[in-house]
Structure formats: C-alpha cells, structure tokens
NUDORO-413729 format. One record per residue (C-alpha): x, y, z; residue number from 0. Coordinates in steps of 0.05 Angstrom, whole numbers, padded with zeros to 5 digits. Example, Ala and Ser with C-alpha at 12.3 -4.5 7.8 and 13.67 -1.06 7.14 Angstrom:
X;Y;Z;nr
00246;-00090;00156;0
00273;-00021;00143;1
//
This chain:
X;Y;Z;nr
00243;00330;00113;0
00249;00306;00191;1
00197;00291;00232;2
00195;00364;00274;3
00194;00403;00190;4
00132;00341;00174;5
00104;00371;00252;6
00105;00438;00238;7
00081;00428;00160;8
00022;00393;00197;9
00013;00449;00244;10
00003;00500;00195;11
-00054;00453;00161;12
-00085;00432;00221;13
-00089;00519;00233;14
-00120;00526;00164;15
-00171;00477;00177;16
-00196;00514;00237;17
-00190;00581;00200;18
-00232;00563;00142;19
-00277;00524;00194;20
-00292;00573;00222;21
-00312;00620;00173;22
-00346;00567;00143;23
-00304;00566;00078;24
-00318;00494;00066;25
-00282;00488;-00011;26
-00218;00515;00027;27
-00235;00467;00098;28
-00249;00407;00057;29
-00175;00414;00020;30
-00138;00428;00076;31
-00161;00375;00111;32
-00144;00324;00053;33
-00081;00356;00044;34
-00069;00344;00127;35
-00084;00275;00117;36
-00040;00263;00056;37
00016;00291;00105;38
00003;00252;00152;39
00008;00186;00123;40
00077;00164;00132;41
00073;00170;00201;42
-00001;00164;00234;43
-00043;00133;00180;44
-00098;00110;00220;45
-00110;00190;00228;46
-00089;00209;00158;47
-00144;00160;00145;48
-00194;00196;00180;49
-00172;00258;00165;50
-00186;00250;00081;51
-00249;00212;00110;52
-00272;00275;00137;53
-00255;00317;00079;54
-00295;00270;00029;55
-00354;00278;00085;56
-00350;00347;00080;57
-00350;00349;00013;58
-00406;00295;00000;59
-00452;00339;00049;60
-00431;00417;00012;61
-00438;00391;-00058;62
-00371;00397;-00076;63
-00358;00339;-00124;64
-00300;00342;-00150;65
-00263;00352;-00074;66
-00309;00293;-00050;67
-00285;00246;-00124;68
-00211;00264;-00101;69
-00217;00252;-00031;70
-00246;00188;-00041;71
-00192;00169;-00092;72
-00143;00193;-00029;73
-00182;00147;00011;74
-00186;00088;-00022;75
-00113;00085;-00029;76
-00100;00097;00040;77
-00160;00048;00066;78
-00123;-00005;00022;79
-00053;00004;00044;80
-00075;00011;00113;81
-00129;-00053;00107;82
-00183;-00016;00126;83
-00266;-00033;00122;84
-00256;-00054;00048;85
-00326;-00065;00033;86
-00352;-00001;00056;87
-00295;00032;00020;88
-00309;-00006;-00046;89
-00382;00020;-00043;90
-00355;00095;-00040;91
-00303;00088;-00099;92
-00358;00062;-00139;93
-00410;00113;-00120;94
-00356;00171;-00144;95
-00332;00137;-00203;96
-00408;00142;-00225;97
-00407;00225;-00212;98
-00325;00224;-00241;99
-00308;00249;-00309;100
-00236;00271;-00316;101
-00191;00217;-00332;102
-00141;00222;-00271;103
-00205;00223;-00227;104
-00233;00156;-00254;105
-00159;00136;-00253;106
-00142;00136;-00177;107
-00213;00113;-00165;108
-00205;00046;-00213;109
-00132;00045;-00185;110
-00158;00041;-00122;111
-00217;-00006;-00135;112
-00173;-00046;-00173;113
-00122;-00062;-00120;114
-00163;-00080;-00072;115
-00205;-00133;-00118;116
-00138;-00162;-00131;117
-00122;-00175;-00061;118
-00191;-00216;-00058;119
-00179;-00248;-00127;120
-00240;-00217;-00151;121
-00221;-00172;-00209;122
-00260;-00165;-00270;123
-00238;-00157;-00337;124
-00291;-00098;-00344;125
-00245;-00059;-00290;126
-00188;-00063;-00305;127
-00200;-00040;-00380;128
-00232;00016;-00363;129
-00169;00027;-00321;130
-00124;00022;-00374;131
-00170;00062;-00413;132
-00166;00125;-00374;133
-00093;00105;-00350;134
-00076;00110;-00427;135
-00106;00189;-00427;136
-00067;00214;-00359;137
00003;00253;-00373;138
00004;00274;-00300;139
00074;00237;-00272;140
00033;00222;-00201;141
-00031;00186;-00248;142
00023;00155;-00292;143
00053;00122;-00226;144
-00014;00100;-00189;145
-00027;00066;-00261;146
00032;00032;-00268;147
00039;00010;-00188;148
-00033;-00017;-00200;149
-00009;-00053;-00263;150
00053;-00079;-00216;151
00006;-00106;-00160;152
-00037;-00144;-00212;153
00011;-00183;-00230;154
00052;-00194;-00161;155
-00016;-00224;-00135;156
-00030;-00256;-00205;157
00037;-00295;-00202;158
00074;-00259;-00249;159
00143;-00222;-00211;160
00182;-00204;-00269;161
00125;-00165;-00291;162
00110;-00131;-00227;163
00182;-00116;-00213;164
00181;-00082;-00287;165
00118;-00046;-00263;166
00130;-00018;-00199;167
00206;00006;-00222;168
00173;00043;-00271;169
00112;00075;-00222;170
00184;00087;-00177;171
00221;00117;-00223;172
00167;00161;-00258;173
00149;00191;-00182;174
00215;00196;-00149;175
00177;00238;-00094;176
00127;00185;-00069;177
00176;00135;-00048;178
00137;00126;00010;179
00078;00105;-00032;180
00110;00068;-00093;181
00179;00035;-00061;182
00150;-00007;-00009;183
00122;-00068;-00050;184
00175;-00055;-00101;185
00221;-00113;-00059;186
00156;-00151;-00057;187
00175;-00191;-00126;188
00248;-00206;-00104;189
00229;-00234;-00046;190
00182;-00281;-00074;191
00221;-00295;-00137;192
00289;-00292;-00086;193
00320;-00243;-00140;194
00367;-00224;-00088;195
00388;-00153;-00135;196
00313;-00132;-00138;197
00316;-00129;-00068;198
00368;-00095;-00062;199
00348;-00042;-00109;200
00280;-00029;-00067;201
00318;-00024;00004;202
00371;00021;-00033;203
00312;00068;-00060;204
00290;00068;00011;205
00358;00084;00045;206
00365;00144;00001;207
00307;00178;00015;208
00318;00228;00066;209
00236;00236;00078;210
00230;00178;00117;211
00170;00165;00160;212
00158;00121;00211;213
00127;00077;00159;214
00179;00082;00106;215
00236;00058;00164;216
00191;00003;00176;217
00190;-00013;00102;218
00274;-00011;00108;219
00268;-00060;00157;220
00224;-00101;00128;221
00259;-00105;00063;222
00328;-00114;00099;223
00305;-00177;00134;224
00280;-00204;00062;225
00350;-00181;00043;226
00381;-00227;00101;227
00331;-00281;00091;228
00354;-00285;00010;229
00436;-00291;00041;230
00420;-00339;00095;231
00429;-00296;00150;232
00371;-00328;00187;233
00377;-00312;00250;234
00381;-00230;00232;235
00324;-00236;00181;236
00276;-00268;00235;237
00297;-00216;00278;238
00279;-00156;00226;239
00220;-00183;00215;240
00191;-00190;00286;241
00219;-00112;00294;242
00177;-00104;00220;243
00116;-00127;00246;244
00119;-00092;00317;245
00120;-00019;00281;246
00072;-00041;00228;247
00023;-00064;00288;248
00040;00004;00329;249
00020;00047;00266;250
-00043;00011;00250;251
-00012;-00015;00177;252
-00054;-00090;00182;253
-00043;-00103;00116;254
00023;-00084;00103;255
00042;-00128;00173;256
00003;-00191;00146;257
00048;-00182;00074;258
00108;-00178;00119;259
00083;-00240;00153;260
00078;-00276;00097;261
00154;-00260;00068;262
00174;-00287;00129;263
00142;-00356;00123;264
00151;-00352;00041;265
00224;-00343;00063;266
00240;-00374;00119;267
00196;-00425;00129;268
00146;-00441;00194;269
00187;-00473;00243;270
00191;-00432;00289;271
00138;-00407;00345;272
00155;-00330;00321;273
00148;-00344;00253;274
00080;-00393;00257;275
00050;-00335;00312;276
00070;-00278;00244;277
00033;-00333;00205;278
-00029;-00337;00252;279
-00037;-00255;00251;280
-00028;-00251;00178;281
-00082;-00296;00170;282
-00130;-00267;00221;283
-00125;-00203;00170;284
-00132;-00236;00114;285
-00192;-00272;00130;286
-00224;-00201;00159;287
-00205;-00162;00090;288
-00227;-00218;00041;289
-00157;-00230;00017;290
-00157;-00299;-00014;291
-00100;-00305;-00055;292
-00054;-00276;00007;293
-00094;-00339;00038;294
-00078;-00392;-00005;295
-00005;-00368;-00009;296
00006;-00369;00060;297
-00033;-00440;00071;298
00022;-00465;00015;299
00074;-00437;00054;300
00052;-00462;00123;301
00048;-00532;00088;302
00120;-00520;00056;303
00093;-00534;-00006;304
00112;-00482;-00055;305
00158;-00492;-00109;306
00226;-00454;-00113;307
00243;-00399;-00130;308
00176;-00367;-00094;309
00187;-00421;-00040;310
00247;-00455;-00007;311
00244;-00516;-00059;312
00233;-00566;-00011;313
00165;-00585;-00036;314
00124;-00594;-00092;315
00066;-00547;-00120;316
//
C-alpha cells in the first residue's frame, strides 16, 4: 500500500471518528480512533500515539474495559518504540493488567511492560513468567509474534544474540504482515554479533515489503549502513547512518534514533565528530527513558572497550 492508499485508508477513519462522535457512539468512536492510530504508525507516530491515547481515554471515562485494556496494550507498544513518558506509561499497563482477563489482553500488556523494563535493566522474574504463562495460552499469529519479539528483545539487551536473532525470526516469520513492527530490530543481533548474513536477512525482509512507511525506509537505511559498516565500507555506512538518524529525529522515533546511534559507535567506533555528536544524542535519551543497559553499552563503546565480535576487538572487556 503507498502512501496516498495509507491517506485515504486514514481518511475514511478519521470520517468515522467524527460520525460516531457525533452521535455519541462512543464503543464505535473509541475503535476507530485506535484503529486510526494503529494506521498511522509507520508514518506519524507521535500522532498515532496520541491518537490510541485518546481512544484508551475515552474508553477509561465510558466504562468500556475491554477497548480501554486493548488500547493501552496499543499504547504501550507504541510509547516504547517511540520512547515516550515511560513511567507514566508503565503505571497505565499495570493499572489494566489488574482489570485484564483474556490471555492475549494480559499478553500485549506484559509484552509491553516487559520490554520496556528490559531497556532499564529492571525486569523481574515475576513478569516475565506470567508472560510466558499467558504467552503459552495465545494461538492468535499477531499474540504469538508480540511473545516471541518480546522473548527476542530480552535477550538482545540480556547479551544473548543468537537467541534473539532465533526469536525475532520467528515473531517475523509467524506475522509476515507486521514487518513494520517485528523486522526492524531483527538486524539488531547481527550488528552486534557482526553476523554479516543476519543482517542481510533483516534489510532483505525490509526491501520486500511493498508497505513501506516512512519509518520502515528509515529502518532500510538504518540496517543498510550496519550492512556497510560489517563490509568496511566506512565511509557509506557513516553516511547511512547520519541520513538514519535525521528521519528518525523528523518522525519523533527517540528511541529507535538513540539504538541507531549506538550501532554506529558499536560499529564504527567514536572517532569522528558525527559519530561522538550520534553518541552524545543517544545518550541524552537514554538517560531521559531510564535505559541503563543501552547506557553502559554505549559508555563501553565510547571507551573502545568491548570485546569482538559485539565490538571492533581492539579492546578488552
């Protein structure tokens, strides 16, 4: 789907809002306006953010729970991948995982929780079993895929890239239709283990899709210039990366610039001015969402001290 089919898809949403807005049909308002801001997403996700906000709002104020439990599930995916206001976000998944009862409900709720207590090295075991608890009960192919991208993303920021690469190839595989979502961090664990064919197989599943948003291109760029940095083509891969980080900043996508940032000093090391000022906004974000082991990666990286394959090898652990 282009951009003028996502326009007009949005146009038609953003006409049912008003509709049932005005008649005051708020079951029908509050879905439409979640389902606006899950098409929105790939290419204004500051709004799409907003959007799903409002639809949770609306539900929270009607009494429709099980709208507001989904919503906030919506949300807290997007508030993470965006690196939005994490703590006030936390505080809502965990209100609605106390009112949630179906197991895909609790599932994108812990999902979400989960991910974003990974990024700050705070994860409980307590969590993430009741995760794999409800992930173990959900057949739906979109569940299975938010439980095994979560189960991927554990173990990228736990250390472990075999096992995330395993992870997030299966959450790719098993929802071919949310590349957008799923593919991105998929090229995450080659980059940092420089397994140059991992790589490769995350900017291929991104090349293929013909729904690409704004941020999916910026993904393909991103990737490529890991892709570059892995040949030693590091002149182009610098290059991708500053054009990486320009769309990320345009669309509002802080934490997916600051992971870009890092790459580029995991990858190509910090001596340059472009790649120390990527450094310097990575960890501005960083610090702001909480995100500790992104910290202590990149304060390895800017001292050229991580070990090979994750680093360049030119130092010791």
């Amino acid at each position: 789907m282009d951009l003028g089919r996502r326009r007009e898809g949005a146009a038609i949403l953003e006409a049912a809002v008003r509709l049932a807005e005005s008649g005051r049909f708020f079951g029908t308002e509050a879905r439409a306006r979640h389902n606006l801001g899950v098409s929105l997403f790939g290419d204004e996700p500051l709004r799409a953010t907003e959007v799903v906000r409002g639809a949770f709002e609306l539900s929270k104020r009607v009494g429709n729970r099980s709208m507001a439990v989904w919503s906030c599930g919506t949300l807290g995916i997007f508030a993470f991948l965006v690196g939005g206001d994490w703590d006030a976000v936390l505080v809502e998944l965990q209100e609605a995982t106390a009112t949630a009862a179906a197991p895909l409900d609790l599932l994108r709720l812990l999902a979400a929780e989960s991910m974003i207590r990974v990024s700050r090295g705070g994860l409980t075991e307590d969590l993430w079993a009741r995760l794999e608890e409800n992930g173990k009960q959900v057949s739906d192919l979109v569940g299975v895929g938010v439980f095994e991208y979560a189960k991927g993303y554990r173990a990228l920021v736990n250390g472990d890239p075999a096992s995330a690469h395993a992870a997030f190839v299966r959450s790719a595989d098993t929802v071919p239709s949310g590349t957008g979502i799923f593919v991105p961090n998929l090229g995450r664990p080659g980059l940092w283990q420089r397994e140059l064919e991992w790589a490769k197989d995350a900017a291929a599943r991104l090349d293929a899709d013909k729904d690409t948003t704004a941020a999916q291109r910026t993904s393909q760029i991103a990737i490529h210039a890991g892709i570059a940095a892995l040949e030693g083509r590091s002149d182009e891969a610098a290059a991708g990366y500053g054009e990486a980080l320009k769309h990320y900043r345009a669309l509002g996508l802080d934490f997916e610039l600051a992971g870009a940032a890092l790459d580029w000093v995991l990858l190509l090391g910090p001596g340059t001015p472009e790649a120390r000022a990527a450094a310097d906004e990575a960890r501005a974000i960083f610090e702001r969402l909480g995100a500790r082991p992104y910290l202590e990666r990149l304060d390895a990286a800017m001292r050229d001290v991580l070990p090979s394959p994750v680093g360049r090898g030119r130092g010791g652990a």
